[in-house]
N, C-alpha and C positions, 0 to 999 in steps of 0.2 A: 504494500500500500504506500501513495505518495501524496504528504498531506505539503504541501506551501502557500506561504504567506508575502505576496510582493504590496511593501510599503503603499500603503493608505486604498489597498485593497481589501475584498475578502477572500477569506479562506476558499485554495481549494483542494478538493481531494477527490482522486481517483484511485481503483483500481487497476495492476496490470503487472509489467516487468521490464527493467531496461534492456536495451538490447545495442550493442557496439554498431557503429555508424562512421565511416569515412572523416564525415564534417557534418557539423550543423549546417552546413549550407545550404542543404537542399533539405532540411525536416522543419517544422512545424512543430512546436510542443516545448515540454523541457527536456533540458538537455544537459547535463555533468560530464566534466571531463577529470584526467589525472591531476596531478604537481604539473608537469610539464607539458601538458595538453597536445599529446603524444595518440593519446585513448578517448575520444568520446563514446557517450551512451544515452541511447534517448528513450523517453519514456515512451511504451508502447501501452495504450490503454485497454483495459476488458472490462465486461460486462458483469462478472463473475469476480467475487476475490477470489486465489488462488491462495494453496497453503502455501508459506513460505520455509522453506528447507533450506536453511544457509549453507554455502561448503565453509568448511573448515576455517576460521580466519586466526593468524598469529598473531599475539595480543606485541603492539609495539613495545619498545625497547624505554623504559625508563630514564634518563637522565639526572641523578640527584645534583646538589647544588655544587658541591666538590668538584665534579666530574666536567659541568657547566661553564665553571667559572675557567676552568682549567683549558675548556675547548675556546673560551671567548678571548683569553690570551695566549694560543697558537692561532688562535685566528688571524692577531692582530701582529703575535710578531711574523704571520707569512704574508700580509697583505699589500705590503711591497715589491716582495720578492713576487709575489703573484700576479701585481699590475692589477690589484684590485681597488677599488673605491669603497666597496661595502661589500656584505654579504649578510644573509639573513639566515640567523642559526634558529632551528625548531627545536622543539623538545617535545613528548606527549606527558601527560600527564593523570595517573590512571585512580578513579575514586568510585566506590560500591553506588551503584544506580539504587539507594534505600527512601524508602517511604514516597518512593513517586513511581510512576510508569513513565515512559518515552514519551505517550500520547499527552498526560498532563505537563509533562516538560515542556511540550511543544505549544502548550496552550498559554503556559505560563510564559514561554518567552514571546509569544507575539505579544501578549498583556505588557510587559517590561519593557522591549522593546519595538515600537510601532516604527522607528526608521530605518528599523531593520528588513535584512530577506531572511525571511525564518522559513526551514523545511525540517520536514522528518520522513525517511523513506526506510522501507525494512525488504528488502529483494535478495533473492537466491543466489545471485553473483556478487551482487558490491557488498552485498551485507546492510546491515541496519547504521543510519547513521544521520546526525541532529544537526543542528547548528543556526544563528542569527549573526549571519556577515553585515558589519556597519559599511563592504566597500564598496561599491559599485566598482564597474569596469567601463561599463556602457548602457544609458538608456537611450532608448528612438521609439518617436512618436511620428511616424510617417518620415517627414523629411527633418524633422527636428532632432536634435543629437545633444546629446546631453555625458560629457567625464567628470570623473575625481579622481581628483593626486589627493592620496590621502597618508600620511606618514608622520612621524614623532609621536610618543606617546608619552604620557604622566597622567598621576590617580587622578581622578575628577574630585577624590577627597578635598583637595584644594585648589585655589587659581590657579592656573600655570605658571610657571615661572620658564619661558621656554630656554634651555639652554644653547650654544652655539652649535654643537652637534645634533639635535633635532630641529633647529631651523634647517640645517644644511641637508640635514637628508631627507625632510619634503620639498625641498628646493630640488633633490636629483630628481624626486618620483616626477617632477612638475615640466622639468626640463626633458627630461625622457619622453613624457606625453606631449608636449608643443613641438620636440622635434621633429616625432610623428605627424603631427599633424602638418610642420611644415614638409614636411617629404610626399607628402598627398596633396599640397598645395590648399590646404582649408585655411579660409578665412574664418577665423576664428575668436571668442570672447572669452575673458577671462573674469574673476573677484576671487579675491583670497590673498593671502592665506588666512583663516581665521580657524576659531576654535568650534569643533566638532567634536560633542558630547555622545561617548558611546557607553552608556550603562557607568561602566566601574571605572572606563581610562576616559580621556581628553586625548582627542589628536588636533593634528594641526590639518587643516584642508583647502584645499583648491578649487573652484567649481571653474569648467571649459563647458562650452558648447558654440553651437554653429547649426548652419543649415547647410543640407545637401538634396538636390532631384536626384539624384542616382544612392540606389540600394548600395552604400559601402559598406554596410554593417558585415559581414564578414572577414571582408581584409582589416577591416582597425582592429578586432578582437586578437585578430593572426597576428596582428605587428604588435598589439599593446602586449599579450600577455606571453610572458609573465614578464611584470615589473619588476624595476629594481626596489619594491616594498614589499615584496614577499622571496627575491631569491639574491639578487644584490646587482652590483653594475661591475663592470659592464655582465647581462645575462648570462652571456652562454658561458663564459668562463666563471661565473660566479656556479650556476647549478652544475659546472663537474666538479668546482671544488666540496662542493657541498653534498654531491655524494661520496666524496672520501669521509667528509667530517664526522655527517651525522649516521647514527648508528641505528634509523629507521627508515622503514617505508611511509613517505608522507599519501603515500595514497590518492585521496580526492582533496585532502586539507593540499590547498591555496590553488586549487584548478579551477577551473569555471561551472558557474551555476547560476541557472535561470533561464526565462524563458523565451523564445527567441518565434513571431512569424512575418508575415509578409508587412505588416500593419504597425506591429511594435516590439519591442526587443529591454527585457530587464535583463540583463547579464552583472552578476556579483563572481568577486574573488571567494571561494569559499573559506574562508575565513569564522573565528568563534565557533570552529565545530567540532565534532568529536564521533568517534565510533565507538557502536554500542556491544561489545562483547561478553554473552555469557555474564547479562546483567554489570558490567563495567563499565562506566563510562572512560573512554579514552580520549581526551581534550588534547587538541595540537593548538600550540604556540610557539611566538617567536620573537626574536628580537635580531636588530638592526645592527650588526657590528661594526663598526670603524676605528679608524686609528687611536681615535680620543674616549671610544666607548670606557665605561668604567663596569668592569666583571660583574660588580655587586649589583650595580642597577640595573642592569639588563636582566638578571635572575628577579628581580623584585617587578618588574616590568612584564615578562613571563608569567608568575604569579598574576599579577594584576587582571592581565588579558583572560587568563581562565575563570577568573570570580565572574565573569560574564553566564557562563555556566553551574560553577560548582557552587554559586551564592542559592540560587533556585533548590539544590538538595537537600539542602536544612532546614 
């Protein structure tokens, strides 16, 4: 079953099963991909719920804080030698699914958070899995186009005080996306950077958009993702380092999700998610490494991002 929630919609839900797909490009519906959007999968609907038999899934790889801090300065002393700018270290983090079901989970966080894309799907291949992404990647409303750079993070417990290192690195995510857009030739609007409130953190954000008469919507999703706010800069050299680093399968955590037809397009980073195993919730998060990053707050940062979820358990 696949229930979603796109910001200042209602609920919906159907029955069915995803099934692997080329590209969204030619389907209609929704549609999730990997970490590396490598794999798409589109929701095929039935009539009928079907029982759901999961195959087998390996519960990811825990990271304590020791282990963390320890990866976020070999990060920083190779990210020279590597000709890196950033990199976005993940971690999962795993907590007993008690005194709730998935389904009320699911209810609870569109209640908590309404600016969110909130989903919960439970299918025989990808397995069961929740989340409420603060990111957008891409919306369009016919010829109307709408992005967000969205990057830096600290607790919403208080004002921000933004430091020089989280200005800069929603500065790349911003720079990343107009260069885009200037390589497409889009004339294009900007406001931001300002502060956007997601639940437990505060980011800093950008809002772009523009008009286009020709359907682009699949080439910008191809060139945008993945950001340097989920794998690092420059990309391709950030996500091989990062599968030496980290010591998990990100799976669907920071692929694309949402819904995509001829008319309109909600496309989110999947982000704020987690897989549900064997009654565990498995929350992926992450943080932004650079040269200036400080070990301890980027673990405290991590923390933060998962109270998104793990606040709702108690």
């Amino acid at each position: 079953m696949l229930r979603y929630r796109i910001p200042g919609q209602e609920i919906v839900q159907s029955y069915g099963i995803f099934i692997p797909v080329d590209s969204p490009q030619n389907f209609s519906g929704f549609i999730v991909s990997d970490a590396d959007a490598s794999h798409f999968y589109a929701f095929h609907s039935m009539k009928q719920p079907r029982e759901v038999i999961p195959t087998k899934k390996i519960k990811p790889h825990n990271m304590d804080r020791h282990s963390f801090t320890r990866a976020v300065r070999k990060i920083q002393k190779n990210i020279k030698q590597l000709d890196l700018v950033k990199l976005v270290l993940s971690r999962a983090i795993s907590k007993p699914l008690k005194n709730t079901t998935p389904s009320h989970l699911f209810e609870e966080l569109c209640d908590k958070y309404p600016a969110a894309f909130v989903y919960h799907f439970n299918d025989r291949n990808l397995g069961e899995w929740i989340g409420a992404s603060p990111e957008l990647l891409l919306r369009r409303i016919k010829n109307h186009y709408f992005l967000m750079s969205l990057a830096g993070t600290r607790s919403s417990a208080e004002i921000p005080n933004w430091r020089d290192k989280e200005i800069v690195e929603q500065r790349i995510v911003t720079d990343y996306i107009e260069g885009i857009l200037h390589e497409m030739r889009v004339d294009y609007e900007t406001e931001g950077p300002y502060n956007h409130k997601a639940g437990p953190v505060t980011h800093l954000r950008t809002d772009l958009w523009f008009e286009s008469a020709s359907n682009i919507t699949h080439d910008l999703v191809r060139r945008l993702h993945p950001t340097p706010a989920v794998c690092g800069i420059p990309p391709t050299k950030a996500q091989e380092s990062l599968r030496v680093v980290e010591k998990h399968d990100r799976e669907l955590y920071t692929g694309i999700i949402g819904f995509f037809d001829n008319e309109q397009t909600h496309c989110y980073v999947n982000l704020r998610c987690a897989q549900i195993i064997e009654g565990v919730l498995h929350a992926y998060v992450g943080a932004g490494i650079t040269a200036d990053s400080k070990p301890e707050a980027e673990w405290i940062e991590t923390e933060n991002k998962s109270s998104t979820l793990f606040t709702l358990l108690n």
